[in-house]
MARVO-888280 format. One line per field, with one value per residue (C-alpha): x, y, z. Coordinates in steps of 0.1 Angstrom, whole numbers. Example, Ala and Ser with C-alpha at 12.3 -4.5 7.8 and 13.67 -1.06 7.14 Angstrom:
BEGIN
X = 123:137
Y = -45:-11
Z = 78:71
//
This chain:
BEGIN
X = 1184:1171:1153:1119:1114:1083:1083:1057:1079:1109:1085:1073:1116:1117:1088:1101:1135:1121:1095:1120:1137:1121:1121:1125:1163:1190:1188:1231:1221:1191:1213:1231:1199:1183:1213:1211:1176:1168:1206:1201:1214:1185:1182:1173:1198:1177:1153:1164:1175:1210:1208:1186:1177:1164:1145:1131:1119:1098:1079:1067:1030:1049:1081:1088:1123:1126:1151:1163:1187:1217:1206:1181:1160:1134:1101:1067:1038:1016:991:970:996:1023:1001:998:1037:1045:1024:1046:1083:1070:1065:1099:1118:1152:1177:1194:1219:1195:1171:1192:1205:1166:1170:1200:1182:1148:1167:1179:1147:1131:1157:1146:1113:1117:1138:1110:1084:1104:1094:1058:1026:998:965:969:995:967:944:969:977:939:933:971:978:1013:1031:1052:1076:1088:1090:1115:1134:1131:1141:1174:1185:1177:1178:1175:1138:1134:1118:1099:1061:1047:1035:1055:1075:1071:1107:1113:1148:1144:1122:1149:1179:1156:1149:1181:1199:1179:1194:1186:1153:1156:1131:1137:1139:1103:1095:1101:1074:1047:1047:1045:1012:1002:1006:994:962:958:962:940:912:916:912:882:866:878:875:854:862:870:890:922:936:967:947:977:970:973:1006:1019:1010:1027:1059:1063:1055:1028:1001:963:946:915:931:949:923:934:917:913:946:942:937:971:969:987:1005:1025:1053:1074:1042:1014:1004:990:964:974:944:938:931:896:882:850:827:827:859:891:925:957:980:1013:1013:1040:1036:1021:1010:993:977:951:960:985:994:993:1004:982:1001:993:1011:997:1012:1046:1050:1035:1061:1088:1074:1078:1111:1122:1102:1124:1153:1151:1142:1174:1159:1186:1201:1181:1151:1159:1138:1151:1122:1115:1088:1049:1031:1009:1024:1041:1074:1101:1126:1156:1161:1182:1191:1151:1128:1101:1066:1061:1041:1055:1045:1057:1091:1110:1138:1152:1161:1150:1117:1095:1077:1061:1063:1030:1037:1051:1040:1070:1082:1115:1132:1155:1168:1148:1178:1172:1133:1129:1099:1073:1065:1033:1031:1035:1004:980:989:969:992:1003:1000:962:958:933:917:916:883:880:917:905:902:935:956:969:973:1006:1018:995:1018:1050:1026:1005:1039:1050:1018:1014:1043:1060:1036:1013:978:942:921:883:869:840:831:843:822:850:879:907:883:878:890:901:931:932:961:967:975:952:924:922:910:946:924:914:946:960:935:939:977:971:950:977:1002:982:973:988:1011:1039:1069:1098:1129:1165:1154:1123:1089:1084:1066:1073:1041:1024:1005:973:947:945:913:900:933:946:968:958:986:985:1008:1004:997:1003:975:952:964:950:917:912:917:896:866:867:852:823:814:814:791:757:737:733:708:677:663:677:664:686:716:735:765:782:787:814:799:813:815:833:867:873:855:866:876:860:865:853:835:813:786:791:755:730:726:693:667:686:718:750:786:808:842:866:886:913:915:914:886:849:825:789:772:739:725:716:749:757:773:770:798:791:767:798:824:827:864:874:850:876:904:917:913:946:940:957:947:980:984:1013:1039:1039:1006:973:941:927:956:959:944:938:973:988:977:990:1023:1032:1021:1042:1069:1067:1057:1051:1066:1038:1060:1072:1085:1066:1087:1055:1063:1068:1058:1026:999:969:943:958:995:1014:1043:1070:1075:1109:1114:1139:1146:1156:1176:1188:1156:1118:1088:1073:1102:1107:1066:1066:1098:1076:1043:1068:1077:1045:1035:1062
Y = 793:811:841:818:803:814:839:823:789:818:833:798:785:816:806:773:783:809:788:759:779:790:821:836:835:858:887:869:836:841:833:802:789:792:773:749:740:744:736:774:810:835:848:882:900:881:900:936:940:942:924:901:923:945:919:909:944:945:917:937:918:885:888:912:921:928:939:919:942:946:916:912:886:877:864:854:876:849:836:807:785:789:793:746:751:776:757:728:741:760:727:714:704:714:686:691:669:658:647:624:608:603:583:562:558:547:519:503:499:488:462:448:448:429:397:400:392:369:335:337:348:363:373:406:393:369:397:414:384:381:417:428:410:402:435:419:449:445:412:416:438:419:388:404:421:391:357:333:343:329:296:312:310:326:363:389:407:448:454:490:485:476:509:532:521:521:559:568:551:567:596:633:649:686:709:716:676:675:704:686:665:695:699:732:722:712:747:762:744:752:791:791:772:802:829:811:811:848:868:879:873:910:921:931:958:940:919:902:887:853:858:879:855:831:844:855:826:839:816:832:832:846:883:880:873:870:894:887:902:934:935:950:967:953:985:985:1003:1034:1057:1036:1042:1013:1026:1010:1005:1025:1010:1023:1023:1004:1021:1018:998:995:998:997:1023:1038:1074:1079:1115:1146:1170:1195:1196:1177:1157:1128:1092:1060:1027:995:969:937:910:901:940:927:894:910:937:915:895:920:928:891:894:926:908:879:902:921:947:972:996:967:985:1022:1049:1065:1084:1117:1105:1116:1133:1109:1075:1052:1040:1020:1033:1021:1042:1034:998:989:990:1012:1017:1057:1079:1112:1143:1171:1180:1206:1220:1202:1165:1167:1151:1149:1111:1099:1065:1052:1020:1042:1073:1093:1120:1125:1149:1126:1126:1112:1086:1070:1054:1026:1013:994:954:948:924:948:970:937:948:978:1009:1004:1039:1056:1098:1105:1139:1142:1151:1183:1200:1215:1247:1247:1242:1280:1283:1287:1260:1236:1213:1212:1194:1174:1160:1158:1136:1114:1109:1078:1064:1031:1043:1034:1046:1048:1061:1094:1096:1076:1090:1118:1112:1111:1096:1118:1097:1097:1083:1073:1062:1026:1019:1054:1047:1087:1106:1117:1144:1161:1156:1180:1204:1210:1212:1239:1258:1252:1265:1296:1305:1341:1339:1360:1332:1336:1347:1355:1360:1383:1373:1387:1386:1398:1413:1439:1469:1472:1499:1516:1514:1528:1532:1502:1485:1454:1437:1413:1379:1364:1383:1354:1334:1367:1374:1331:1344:1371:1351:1322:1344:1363:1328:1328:1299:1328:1350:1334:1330:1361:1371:1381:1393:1407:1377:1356:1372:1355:1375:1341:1333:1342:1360:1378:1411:1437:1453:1471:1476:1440:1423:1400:1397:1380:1401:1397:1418:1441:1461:1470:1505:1505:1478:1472:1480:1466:1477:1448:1438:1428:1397:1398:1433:1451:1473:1484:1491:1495:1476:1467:1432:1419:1424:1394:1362:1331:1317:1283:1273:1271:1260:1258:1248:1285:1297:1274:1298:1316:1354:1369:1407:1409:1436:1450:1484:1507:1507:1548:1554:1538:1537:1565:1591:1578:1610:1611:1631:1602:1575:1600:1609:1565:1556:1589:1574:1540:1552:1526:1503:1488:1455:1459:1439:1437:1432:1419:1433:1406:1425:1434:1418:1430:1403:1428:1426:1457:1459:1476:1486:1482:1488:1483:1519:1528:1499:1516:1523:1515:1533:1539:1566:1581:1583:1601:1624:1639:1643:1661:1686:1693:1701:1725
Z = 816:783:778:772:804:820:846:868:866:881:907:917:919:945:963:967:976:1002:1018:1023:1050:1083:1088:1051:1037:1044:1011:1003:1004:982:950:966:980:944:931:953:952:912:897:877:888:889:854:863:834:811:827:821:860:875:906:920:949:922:906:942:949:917:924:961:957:959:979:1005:1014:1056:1079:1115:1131:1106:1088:1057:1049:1021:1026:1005:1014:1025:1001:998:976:1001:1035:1039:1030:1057:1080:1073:1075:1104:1125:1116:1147:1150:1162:1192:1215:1244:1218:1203:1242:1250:1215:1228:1260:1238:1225:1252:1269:1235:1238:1271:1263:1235:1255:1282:1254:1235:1255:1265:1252:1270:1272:1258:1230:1220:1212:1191:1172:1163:1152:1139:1105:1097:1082:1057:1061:1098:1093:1066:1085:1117:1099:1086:1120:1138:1115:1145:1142:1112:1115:1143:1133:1165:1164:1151:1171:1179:1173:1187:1181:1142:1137:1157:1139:1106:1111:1122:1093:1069:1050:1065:1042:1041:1037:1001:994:1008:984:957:958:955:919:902:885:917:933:902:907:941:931:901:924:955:929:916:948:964:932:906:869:853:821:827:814:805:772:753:720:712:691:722:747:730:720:759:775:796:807:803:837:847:847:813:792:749:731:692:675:656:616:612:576:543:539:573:576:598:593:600:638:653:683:717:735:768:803:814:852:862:884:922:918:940:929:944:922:924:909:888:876:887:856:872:912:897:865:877:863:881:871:886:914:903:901:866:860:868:853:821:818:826:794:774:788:777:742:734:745:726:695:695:687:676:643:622:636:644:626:601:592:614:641:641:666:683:672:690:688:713:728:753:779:815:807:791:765:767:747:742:722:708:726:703:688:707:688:661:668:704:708:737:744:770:786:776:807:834:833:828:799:787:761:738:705:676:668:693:693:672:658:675:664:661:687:712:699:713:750:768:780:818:828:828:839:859:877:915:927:939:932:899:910:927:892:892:931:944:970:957:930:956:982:955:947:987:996:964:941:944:968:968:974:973:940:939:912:915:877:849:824:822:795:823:849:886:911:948:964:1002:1019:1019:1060:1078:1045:1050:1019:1007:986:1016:1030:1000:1004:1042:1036:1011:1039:1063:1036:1030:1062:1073:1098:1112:1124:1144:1121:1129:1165:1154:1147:1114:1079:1046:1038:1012:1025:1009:1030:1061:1078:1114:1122:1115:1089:1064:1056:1024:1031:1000:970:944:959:953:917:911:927:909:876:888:894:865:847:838:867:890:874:893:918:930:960:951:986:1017:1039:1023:1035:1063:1081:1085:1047:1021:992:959:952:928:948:912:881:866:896:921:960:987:1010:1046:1050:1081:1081:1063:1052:1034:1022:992:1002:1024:1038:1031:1036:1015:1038:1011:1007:1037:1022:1035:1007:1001:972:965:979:947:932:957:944:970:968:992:963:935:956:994:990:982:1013:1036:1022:1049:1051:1035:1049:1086:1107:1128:1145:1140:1171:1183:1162:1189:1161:1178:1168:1136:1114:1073:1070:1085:1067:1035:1047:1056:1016:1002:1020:1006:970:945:967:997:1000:1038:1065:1092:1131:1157:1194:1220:1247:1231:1250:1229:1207:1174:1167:1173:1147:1133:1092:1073:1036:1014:1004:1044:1056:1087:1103:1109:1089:1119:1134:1099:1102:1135:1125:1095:1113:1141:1121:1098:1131:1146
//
């Protein structure tokens, strides 16, 4: 089979192949069968694949692969081209050995039914003779079986016998004989009338030109529509960059993506699961085979920034646009119909037909809604990629006004918001908590203030650094309150922990008319500040109010709050020095609501804070 068959007339072989069997077709016999059925092996290395399982499992909106115990079988995700077909097969009766004895035992009855009729004629045979007409059929047959009845011009005979032996003398008529009466066109018509009637017409973003539609083999349905080839100029050649067109969201529309890259917690790639997607790229898998495109088109000129070149890479050709050059003859480029990047060497792109400029990019970026404030947070990337990469999901679109479009992904079995799902991860993630390790429940922790007798531990002080940067913008600079009766002891607000750094802060009390003791839920820290230096934070983002509180209080094991003095809190940070990063060893058989703990720090392995504490205060005391 050549490279310029048509890849629907392939899909629509497998179909037939698969449909033919109840129960789908074991994944070994899937070659065989297609052998046997069409006369032609599966041309999936004119394809660009190295298996037909492989070939199979790119096509997932067509054929899905299933496992029965230790065995696998194929079948076609019902549709409404193959539904009348799997309707049919699945009625087929299977032969067995009683069937064909009640058979034997049919025919001899037949047989004496037929000599008890022979000689006389009734009133009931009279009425069949008036409203049956001859069938010039049986009476051939009957006439050779039983010449005798030749010259016999009396009403013909029922033979039962005749039609018995007739059936069982014909030859068998598998399932994919019977196939072979449904034409291809015929199936084809069937499809193209369903999609008329279920969908709406809309312009796919896969728009081949007429000399690309042509030279793949691809027939224009109602989601490929031809748009008018491109004015390519008169002066072509290695430098000119021909702009691929970019794949753009309608609003309030539905998608079914996979993403294929994660940028940033918020910028990611996805790549459309449509079947049109898939026949499309295997076209132009077949149309850069058949060019051999090879050292007759390598470029030999030192590539541009921004154009687009090809590039074969893992066994394909690809379509990729160069990123930037990073250090000599390495280039970076990214895979403008997957989504991927890749550092390579510039000897190895070639340059790009024309042809291939007619066809929209495969891969579109897009924003998720909501995580663009958690870019420079810690935690928040590992389990963007965790929840999303690699995965088939639901994308709706919030804004496509935006150049990439904000849009939301839900999960494609639970529809939950995946976007959420992220987010409450990250608050999860973040959340302080002192776990059990190496038989010990213990944290690694920084010590930030000592207030009331108590200690504020920090757990994680990256987290704080990304606050501190994000509300230094100036997004964070307003509203502010502008009367005490607005305040509200439940809400998060903004105020300055240092001269040019921003906190989040409760307000405790209210010392005066126009002023407040707050507290600092990420520092540890009281302070008293003025009520109209204020910032409501709920009104700019409610996402960061969610953030868990990253100051724990804990008590000091041997120090109770109430004996905890000023020369106590100085003598435990002139032990630690520069360094406040401690571990922190929670006391099981503390029963209080505040954790009791114990202090360990690098610079004394062999004991606790807390006894070298007590030993000093001993003897500034003797």
């Amino acid at each position: 089979m050549s490279n310029l068959i048509e890849i629907d007339e392939i899909i629509s072989n497998l179909k037939a192949t698969i449909t033919s069997n109840k129960g789908g077709v074991h994944l070994n016999c899937i070659e065989s069968d297609y052998y046997n059925l069409i006369g032609e092996p599966i041309p999936y290395q004119n394809l660009g694949f190295n298996s037909a399982v492989e070939f199979l499992e790119s096509l997932k909106e067509v054929f899905k692969i299933k496992n029965k115990g230790i065995n696998t079988f194929v079948y076609v995700v019902s549709g409404g081209k193959t539904q009348h077909l799997e309707k049919m097969i699945s009625k087929q009766k299977t032969k067995s050995k009683r069937k064909s004895k009640s058979k034997s035992s049919a025919v001899v009855t037949h047989k004496k039914i037929n000599n008890t009729y022979n000689g006389c004629y009734s009133s009931m045979q009279y009425r069949l003779k008036k409203n049956r007409q001859p069938v010039d059929n049986l009476k051939k047959h009957t006439t050779d079986i039983n010449p005798t009845n030749q010259n016999n011009c009396g009403l013909p005979k029922k033979n039962y016998e005749t039609k018995i032996f007739r059936k069982k003398d014909e030859p068998k008529v598998y399932a994919q004989d019977r196939l072979q009466k449904y034409k291809k066109k015929c199936i084809d018509q069937i499809e193209n009338k369903e999609v008329k009637n279920k969908t709406t017409l809309e312009d796919s973003f896969l728009e081949l030109s007429e000399i690309f539609t042509k030279k793949c083999n691809i027939r224009d349905t109602e989601f490929n529509v031809p748009i008018q080839p491109k004015q390519l100029p008169a002066d072509l050649n290695d430098q000119t960059n021909l702009e691929i067109n970019q794949y753009t969201f309608e609003s309030k529309c539905k998608k079914i993506v996979t993403v294929t890259a994660v940028f940033s917690p918020s910028n990611i790639c996805v790549v459309l699961e449509d079947h049109n997607t898939n026949s499309n790229l295997l076209g132009m898998q077949m149309e850069f085979n058949r060019m051999k495109t090879g050292v007759q088109t390598q470029l030999n000129t030192i590539p541009i920034i921004g154009h687009y070149y090809a590039l074969y890479h893992q066994q394909r050709w690809h379509r990729i646009v160069v990123e930037s050059i990073v250090f000599d003859n390495l280039i970076k480029c990214f895979f403008i119909d997957t989504g991927k990047s890749v550092i390579i060497n510039q000897n190895q792109i070639h340059t790009l037909d024309p042809k291939f400029v007619q066809i929209c990019s495969q891969a579109m970026k897009a924003v998720l809604n909501k995580l663009k404030l958690f870019d420079e947070f810690p935690f928040i990337k590992e389990i963007v990629i965790e929840k999303i990469l690699d995965v088939k999901c639901i994308l709706i679109p919030d804004s496509v006004i935006t150049n990439p479009p904000t849009v939301t992904l839900y999960d494609l079995e639970t529809k939950m918001n995946i976007n959420d799902i992220i987010i409450s991860k990250f608050y999860e993630k973040v959340t302080p908590t002192i776990t059990l390790r190496d038989g010990y429940d213990s944290a690694e922790v920084k010590l930030i203030s000592m207030e009331n007798g108590y200690c504020y531990m920090q757990f994680n002080p990256d987290l704080i650094k990304s606050l501190e940067k994000l509300f230094s913008s100036n997004q964070f600079f307003g509203p502010c309150i502008k009367n005490a009766r607005d305040i509200d002891y439940k809400n998060i607000y903004l105020a300055y922990y240092e001269q040019n750094i921003k906190g989040r802060v409760k307000v405790e009390f209210f010392i005066s008319d126009d002023q407040v003791k707050v507290f600092f839920i990420d520092y540890g820290h009281f302070k008293t500040v003025k009520v109209t230096t204020l910032i409501d934070l709920s009104r700019i983002n409610v996402y960061l109010v969610r953030i868990p509180s990253q100051a724990v209080k804990v008590s000091l094991h041997m120090f109770p709050p109430e004996d905890v003095t000023v020369r106590t809190v100085q003598e435990l940070f002139n032990i630690l020095g520069d360094n406040n990063n401690v571990t922190i060893y929670k006391l099981k058989d503390f029963k209080g609501q505040i954790p009791c703990v114990q202090l360990w720090n690098i610079a004394y392995p062999d004991t606790f804070i807390n006894i070298i504490l007590y030993s000093r205060l001993y003897k500034l005391n003797q």
